[in-house]
C-alpha positions as MATLAB code, in Angstrom:
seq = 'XXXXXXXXXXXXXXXXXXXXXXXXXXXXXXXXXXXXXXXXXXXXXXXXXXXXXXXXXXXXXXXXXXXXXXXXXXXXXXXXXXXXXXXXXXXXXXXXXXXXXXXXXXXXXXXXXXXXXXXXXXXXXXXXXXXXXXXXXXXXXXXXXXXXXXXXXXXXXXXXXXXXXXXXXXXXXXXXXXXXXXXXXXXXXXXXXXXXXXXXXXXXXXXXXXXXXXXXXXXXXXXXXXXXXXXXXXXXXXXXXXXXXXXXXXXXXXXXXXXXXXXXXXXXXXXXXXXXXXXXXXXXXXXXXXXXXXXXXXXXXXXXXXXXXXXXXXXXXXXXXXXXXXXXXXXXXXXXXXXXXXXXXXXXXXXXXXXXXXXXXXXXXXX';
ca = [
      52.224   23.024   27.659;
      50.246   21.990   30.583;
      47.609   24.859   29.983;
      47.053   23.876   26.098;
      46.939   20.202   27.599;
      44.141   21.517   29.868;
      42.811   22.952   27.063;
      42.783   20.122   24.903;
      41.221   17.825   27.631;
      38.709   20.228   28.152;
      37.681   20.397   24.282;
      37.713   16.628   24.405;
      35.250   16.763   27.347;
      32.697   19.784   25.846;
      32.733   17.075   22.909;
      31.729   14.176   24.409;
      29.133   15.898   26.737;
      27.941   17.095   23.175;
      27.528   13.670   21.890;
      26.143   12.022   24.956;
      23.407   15.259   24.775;
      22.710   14.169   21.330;
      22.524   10.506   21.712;
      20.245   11.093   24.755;
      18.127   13.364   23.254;
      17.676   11.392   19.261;
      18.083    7.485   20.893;
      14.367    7.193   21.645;
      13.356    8.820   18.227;
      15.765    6.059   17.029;
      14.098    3.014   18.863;
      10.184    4.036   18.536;
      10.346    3.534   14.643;
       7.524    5.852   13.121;
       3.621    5.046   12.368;
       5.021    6.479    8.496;
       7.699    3.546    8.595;
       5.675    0.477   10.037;
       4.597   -2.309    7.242;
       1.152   -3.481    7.605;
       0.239   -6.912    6.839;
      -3.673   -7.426    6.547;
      -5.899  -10.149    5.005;
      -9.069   -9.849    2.673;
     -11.677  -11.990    2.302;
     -14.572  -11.873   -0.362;
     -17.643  -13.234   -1.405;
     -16.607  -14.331   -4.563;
     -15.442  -17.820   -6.110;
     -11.678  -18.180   -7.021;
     -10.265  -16.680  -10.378;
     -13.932  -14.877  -10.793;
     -13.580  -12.786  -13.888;
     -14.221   -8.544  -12.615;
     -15.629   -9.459   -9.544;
     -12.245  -11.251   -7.473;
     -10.340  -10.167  -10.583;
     -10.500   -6.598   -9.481;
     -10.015   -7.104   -5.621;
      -6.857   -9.019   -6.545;
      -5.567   -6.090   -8.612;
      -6.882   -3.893   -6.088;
      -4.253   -5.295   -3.584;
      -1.484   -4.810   -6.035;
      -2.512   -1.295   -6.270;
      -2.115   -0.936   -2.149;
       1.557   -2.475   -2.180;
       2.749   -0.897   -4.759;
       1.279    2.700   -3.803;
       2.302    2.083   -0.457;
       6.137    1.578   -1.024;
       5.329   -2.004    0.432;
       4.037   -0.605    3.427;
       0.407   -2.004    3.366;
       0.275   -5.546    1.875;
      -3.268   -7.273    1.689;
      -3.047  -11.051    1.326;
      -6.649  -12.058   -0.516;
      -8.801  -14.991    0.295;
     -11.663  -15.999   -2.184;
     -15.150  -17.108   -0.732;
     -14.606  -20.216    0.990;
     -10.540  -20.492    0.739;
     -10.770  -18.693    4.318;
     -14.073  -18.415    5.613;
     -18.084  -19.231    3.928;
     -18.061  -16.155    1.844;
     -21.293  -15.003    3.565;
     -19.445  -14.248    6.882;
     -17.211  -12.014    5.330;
     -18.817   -8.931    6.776;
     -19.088  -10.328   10.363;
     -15.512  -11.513    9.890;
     -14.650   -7.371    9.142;
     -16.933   -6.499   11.864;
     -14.949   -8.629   14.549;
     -11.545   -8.232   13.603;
     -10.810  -11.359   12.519;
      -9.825  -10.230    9.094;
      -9.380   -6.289    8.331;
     -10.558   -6.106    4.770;
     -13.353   -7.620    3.160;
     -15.446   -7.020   -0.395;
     -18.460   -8.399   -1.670;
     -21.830   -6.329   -1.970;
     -24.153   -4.642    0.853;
     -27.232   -6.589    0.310;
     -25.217   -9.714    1.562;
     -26.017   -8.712    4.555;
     -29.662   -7.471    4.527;
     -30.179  -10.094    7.131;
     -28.297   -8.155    9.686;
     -28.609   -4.164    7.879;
     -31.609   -4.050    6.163;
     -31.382   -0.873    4.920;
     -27.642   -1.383    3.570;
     -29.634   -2.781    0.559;
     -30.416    0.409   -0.703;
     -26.059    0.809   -1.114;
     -25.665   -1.864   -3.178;
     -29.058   -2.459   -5.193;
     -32.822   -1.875   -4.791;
     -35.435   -2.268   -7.790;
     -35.669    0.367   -9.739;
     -33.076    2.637   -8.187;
     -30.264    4.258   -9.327;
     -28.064    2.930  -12.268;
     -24.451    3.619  -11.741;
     -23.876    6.733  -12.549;
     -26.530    7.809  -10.291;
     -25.160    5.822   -7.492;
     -21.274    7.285   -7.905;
     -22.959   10.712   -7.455;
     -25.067   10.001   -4.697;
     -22.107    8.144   -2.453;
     -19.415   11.072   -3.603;
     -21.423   14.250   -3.857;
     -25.194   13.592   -2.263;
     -24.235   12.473    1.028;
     -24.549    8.587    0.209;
     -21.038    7.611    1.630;
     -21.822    9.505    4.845;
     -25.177    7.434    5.381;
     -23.348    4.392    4.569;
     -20.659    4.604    7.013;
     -23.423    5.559    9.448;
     -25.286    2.406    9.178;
     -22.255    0.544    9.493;
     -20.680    2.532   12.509;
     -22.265    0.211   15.468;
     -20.565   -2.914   13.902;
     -16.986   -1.322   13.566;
     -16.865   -1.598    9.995;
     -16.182    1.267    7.423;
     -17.421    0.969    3.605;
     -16.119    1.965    0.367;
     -17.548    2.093   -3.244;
     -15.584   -0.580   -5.299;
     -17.151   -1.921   -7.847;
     -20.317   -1.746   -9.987;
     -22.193   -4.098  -12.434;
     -24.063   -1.580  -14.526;
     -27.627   -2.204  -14.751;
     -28.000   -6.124  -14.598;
     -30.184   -8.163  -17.279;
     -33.652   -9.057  -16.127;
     -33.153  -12.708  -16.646;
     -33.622  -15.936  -18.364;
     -37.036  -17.612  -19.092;
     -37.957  -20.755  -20.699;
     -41.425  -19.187  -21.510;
     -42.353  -16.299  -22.781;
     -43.197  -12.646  -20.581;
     -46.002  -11.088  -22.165;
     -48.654   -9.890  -19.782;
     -48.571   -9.289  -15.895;
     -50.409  -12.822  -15.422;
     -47.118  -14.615  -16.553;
     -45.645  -13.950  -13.507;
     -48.101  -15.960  -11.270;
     -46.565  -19.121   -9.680;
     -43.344  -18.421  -11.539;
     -40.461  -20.377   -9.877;
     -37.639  -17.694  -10.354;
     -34.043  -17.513   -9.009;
     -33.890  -14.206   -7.486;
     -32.864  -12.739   -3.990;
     -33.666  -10.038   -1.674;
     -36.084   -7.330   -1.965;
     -36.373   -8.360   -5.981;
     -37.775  -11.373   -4.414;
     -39.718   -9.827   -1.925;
     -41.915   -7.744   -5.359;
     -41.961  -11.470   -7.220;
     -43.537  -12.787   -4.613;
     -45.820  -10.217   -4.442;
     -46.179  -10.526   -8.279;
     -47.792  -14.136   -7.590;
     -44.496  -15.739   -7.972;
     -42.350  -17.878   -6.040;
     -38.479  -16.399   -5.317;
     -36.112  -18.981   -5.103;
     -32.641  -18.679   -3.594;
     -29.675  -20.844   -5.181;
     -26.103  -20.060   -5.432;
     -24.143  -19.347   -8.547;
     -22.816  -22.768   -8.858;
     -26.554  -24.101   -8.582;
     -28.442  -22.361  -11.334;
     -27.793  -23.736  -14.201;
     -28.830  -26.998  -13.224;
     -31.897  -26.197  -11.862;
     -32.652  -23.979  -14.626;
     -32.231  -26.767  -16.818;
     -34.231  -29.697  -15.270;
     -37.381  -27.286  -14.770;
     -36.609  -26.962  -10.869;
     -36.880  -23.319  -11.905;
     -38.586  -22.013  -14.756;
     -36.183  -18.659  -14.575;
     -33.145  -17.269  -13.525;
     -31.830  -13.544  -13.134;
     -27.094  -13.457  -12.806;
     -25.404  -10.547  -13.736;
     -25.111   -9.653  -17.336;
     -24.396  -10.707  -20.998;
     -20.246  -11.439  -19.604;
     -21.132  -13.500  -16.489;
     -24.710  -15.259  -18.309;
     -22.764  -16.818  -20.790;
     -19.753  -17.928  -19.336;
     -22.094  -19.833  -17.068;
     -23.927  -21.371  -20.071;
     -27.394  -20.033  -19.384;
     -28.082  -19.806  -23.403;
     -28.734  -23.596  -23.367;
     -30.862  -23.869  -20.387;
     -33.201  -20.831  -21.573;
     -34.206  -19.589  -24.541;
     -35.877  -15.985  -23.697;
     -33.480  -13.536  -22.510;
     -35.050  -10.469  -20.570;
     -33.819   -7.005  -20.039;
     -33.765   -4.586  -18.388;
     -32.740   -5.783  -14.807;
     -35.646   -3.313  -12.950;
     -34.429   -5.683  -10.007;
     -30.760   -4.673  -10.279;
     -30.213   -1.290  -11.782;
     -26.526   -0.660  -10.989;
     -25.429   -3.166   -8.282;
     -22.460   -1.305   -6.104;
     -19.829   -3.625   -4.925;
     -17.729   -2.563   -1.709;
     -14.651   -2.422    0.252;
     -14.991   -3.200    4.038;
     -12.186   -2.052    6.781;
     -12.425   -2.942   10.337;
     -12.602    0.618   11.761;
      -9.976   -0.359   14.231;
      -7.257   -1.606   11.674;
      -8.327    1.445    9.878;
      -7.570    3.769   13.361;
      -3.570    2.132   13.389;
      -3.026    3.403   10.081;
      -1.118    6.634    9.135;
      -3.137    9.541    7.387;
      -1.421    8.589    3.922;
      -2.132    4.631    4.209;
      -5.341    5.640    4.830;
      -5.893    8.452    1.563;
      -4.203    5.110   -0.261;
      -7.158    3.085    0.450;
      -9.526    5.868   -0.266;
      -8.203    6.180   -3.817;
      -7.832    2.678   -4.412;
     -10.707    2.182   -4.102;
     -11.890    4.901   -5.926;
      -9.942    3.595   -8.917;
     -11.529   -0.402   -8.304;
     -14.847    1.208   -8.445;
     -14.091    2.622  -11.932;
     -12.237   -0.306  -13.361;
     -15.026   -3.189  -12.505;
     -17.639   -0.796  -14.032;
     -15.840   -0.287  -17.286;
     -14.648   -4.280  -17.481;
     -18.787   -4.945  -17.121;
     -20.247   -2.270  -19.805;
     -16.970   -3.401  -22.280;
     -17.430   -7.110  -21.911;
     -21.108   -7.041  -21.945;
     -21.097   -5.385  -25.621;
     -18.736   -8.710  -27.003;
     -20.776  -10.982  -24.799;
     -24.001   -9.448  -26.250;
     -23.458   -9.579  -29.581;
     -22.056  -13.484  -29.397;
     -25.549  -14.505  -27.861;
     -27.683  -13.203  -30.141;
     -25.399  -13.817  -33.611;
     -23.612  -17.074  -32.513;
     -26.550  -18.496  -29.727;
     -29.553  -16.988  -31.269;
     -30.792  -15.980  -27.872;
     -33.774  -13.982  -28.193;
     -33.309  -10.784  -25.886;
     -36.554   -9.517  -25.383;
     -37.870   -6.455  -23.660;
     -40.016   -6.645  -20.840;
     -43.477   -5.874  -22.060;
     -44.819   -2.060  -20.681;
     -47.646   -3.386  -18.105;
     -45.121   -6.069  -16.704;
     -42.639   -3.351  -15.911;
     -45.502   -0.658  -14.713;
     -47.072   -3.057  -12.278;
     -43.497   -4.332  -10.954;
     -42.776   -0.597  -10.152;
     -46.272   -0.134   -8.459;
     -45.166   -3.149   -6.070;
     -41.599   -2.507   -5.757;
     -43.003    0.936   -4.110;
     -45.309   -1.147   -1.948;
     -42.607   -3.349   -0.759;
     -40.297   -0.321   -0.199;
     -43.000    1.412    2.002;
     -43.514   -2.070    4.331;
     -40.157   -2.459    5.093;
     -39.568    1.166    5.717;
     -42.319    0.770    8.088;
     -40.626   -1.692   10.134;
     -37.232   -0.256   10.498;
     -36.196    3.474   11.484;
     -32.861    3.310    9.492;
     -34.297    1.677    6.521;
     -36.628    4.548    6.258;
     -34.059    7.431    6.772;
     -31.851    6.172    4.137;
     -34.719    5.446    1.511;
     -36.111    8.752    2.521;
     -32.680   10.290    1.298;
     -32.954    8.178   -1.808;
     -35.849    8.935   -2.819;
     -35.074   12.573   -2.466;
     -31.811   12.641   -4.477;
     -32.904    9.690   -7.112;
     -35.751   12.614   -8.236;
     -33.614   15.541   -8.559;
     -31.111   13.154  -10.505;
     -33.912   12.030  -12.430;
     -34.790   15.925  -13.515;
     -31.320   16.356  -14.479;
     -30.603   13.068  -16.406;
     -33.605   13.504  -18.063;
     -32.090   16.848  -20.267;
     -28.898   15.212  -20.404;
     -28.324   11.411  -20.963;
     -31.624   10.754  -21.366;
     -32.161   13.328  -23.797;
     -28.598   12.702  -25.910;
     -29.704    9.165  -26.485;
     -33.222    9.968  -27.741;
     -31.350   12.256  -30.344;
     -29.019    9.765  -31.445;
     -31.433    7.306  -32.091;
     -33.922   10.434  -33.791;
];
């Protein structure tokens, strides 16, 4: 008996040396909870009113799409222009971790990036399509990120406009002279070719243009599209409606990270965001080129808006400045020119191919 008692201690003792091996070895696995299990809880801010239809419509579906993709794992709480911070200072707010996600559009920020322009909108660049194929397949998204690298901030694609209207005129455009000493609501390098036109840019927020539109403080305005235009009531302040938007030809929106946020997150957070905002970039397109049908239709059958083409010369001699402006500034800074360099390069080949395709399809349809 005492030899099977010896035994039996002996088992007891193998045991527990067995557990206390295990416990020692799986405790710390235990306490140091995995990168895979960690919730992150960010903020977004944007450059974008409250309850704006598309534009902070999609960002706040965009940050349902991140919970709920992410098992609850990455929740983004988002902050409208001026709820958190003056919408304007959303990219230095992204840039100094402050806030780790931010979305609004490139050319915001031309003050600080000049050439970050060309990844949003530039006259007479790229529409949409051309833009998508640029930032996935040209080598777009890797210039981007490049440009934005020194300020700790990494971009994403989310959103596009479509090509833009040219605007709304209480007088008639019919030759290039029209445009002399024109008081026009338009921004950035779109200003810069006005100006250069003979008229006068003028800069005004959203919330300021009909107003001055109306009392003559400006005598026209360029805003988004037919969706946007005539929710804001431009119809009754002007009665010429202008297209196309040469200025604007398929405004990119985008998704901003603070590349150190980004670094703490695990490899499938990360592909999360990626698609997201893959998937943002598509929705706000198709919201714009659906709701701009409805919205066109209603201003010229219910409004009687007259939508007018730009005449031929006006548009020929806008190019032949846009071109001019391009080259100064290009002169001035070394990564403005690389990047409108690479443009230029893959906006011709585009150009070749859209030319037998799209371009060609729609002539036939209308043969």
């Amino acid at each position: 008996m005492t030899q099977i008692g010896n035994l039996q201690r002996l088992a007891r003792f193998s045991n527990l040396l067995l557990i206390f091996g295990c416990t020692f070895i799986f405790t710390p696995l235990a306490v140091a909870a995995p990168a895979e299990n960690k919730t992150f809880e960010w903020k977004m801010v944007t450059t974008w009113p409250p309850n704006f239809p598309i534009f902070q419509e999609g960002v706040e579906q965009l940050s349902k799409d991140l919970e709920l993709m992410s098992g609850g794992r990455l929740k983004v709480k988002v902050y409208a222009g001026g709820e958190l911070i003056p919408a304007l200072q959303t990219f230095d707010a992204v840039s100094q971790g402050t806030i780790q996600m931010g979305h609004g559009a490139a050319y915001y920020w031309a003050g600080k990036v000049p050439a970050a322009q060309f990844m949003s909108a530039v006259p007479f660049g790229m529409t949409a399509k051309g833009m998508n194929a640029w930032f996935y397949g040209g080598g777009g998204l890797e210039l981007w990120r490049k440009l934005y690298k020194d300020f700790n901030v990494i971009p994403f694609p989310a959103g596009n406009s479509g090509v833009q209207m040219g605007g709304w005129f209480r007088k008639k455009i019919e030759k290039v002279e029209d445009l002399q000493g024109l008081k026009m609501r338009i921004p950035g390098l779109g200003g810069k070719v006005l100006a250069k036109a003979g008229g006068t840019p003028v800069l005004l927020a959203g919330g300021e243009i009909y107003s001055a539109l109306e009392r003559g403080t400006i005598d026209a305005t360029e805003w988004v599209g037919p969706f946007h235009d005539e929710r804001l009531g431009l119809y009754r302040a002007a009665k010429y409606y202008y297209y196309p938007g040469w200025h604007e030809p398929g405004t990119t929106l985008e998704l901003i990270v603070n590349a150190k946020a980004w670094e703490e997150l695990p490899e499938d957070l990360k592909k999360i965001i990626d698609v997201a905002a893959r998937a943002t970039n598509q929705w706000m397109y198709a919201q714009f080129e659906a709701s701009n049908v409805k919205a066109l239709q209603e201003l010229k059958e219910k409004y009687k808006v007259e939508v007018l083409p730009f005449p031929p010369e006006v548009i020929k001699e806008l190019k032949r400045l846009t071109k001019a402006v391009l080259a100064e500034e290009a002169a001035k800074n070394a990564n403005f020119k690389e990047v409108y360099d690479a443009v230029q390069q893959f906006q011709a080949g585009h150009a070749a191919w859209s030319a037998i395709s799209d371009d060609a399809y729609s002539k036939a349809l209308q043969e």
